[in-house]
C-alpha positions as CSV (number, residue, x, y, z in Angstrom):
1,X,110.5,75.7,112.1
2,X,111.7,79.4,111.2
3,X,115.7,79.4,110.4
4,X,117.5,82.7,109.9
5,X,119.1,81.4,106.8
6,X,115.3,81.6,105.5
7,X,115.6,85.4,105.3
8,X,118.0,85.4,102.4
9,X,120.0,88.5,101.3
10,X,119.3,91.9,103.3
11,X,117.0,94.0,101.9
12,X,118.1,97.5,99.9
13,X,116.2,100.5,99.9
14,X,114.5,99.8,96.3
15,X,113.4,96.4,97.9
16,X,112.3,98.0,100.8
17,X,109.6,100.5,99.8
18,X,108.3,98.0,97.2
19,X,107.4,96.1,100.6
20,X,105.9,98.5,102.1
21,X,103.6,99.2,99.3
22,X,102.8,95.7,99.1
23,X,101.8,95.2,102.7
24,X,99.4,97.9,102.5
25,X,97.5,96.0,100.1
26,X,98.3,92.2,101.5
27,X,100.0,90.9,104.4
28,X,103.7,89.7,103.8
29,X,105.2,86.6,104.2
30,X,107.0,85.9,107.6
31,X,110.2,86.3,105.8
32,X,109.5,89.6,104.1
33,X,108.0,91.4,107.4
34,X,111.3,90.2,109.3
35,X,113.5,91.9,106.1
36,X,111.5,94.7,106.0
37,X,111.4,95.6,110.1
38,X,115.2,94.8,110.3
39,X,116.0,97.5,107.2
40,X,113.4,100.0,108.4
41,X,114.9,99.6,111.9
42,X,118.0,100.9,110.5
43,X,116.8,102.8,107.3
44,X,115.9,106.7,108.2
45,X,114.7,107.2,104.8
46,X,112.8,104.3,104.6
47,X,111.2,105.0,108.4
48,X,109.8,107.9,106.8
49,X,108.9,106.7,103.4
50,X,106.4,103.9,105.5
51,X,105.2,106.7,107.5
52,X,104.0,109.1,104.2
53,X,102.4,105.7,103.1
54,X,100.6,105.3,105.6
55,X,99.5,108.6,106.2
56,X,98.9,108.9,102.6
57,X,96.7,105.5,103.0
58,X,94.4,107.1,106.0
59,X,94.0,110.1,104.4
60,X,92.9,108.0,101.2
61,X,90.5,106.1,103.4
62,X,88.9,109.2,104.8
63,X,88.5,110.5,101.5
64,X,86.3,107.8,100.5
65,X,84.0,108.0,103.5
């Protein structure tokens, strides 16, 4: 059973875009894709440092085709 107390500290900006990298390349834990949504809900900067990642990602998987 899933407990907020599993979440652990909040997740700073640092944390934040190191997740986002990650999950374009594996998909995160339960507890990590909670942290991360609840920053990025929150987070401007980080909102738009997951967009440029992923637009960067598309365009990356265009280039190879």
């Amino acid at each position: 059973m899933f407990k907020p107390a599993h979440l652990g500290r909040l997740t700073n900006c640092k944390e934040a875009s190191r997740l986002i990298s990650q999950a374009q390349e594996r998909r995160l834990s339960p507890c990590e894709w909670i942290r991360l949504r609840l920053h990025i809900r929150w987070c401007v900067v980080c909102q738009r440092v997951e967009r440029q990642m992923g637009f960067l990602r598309e365009v990356m998987r265009r280039y190879r085709a």
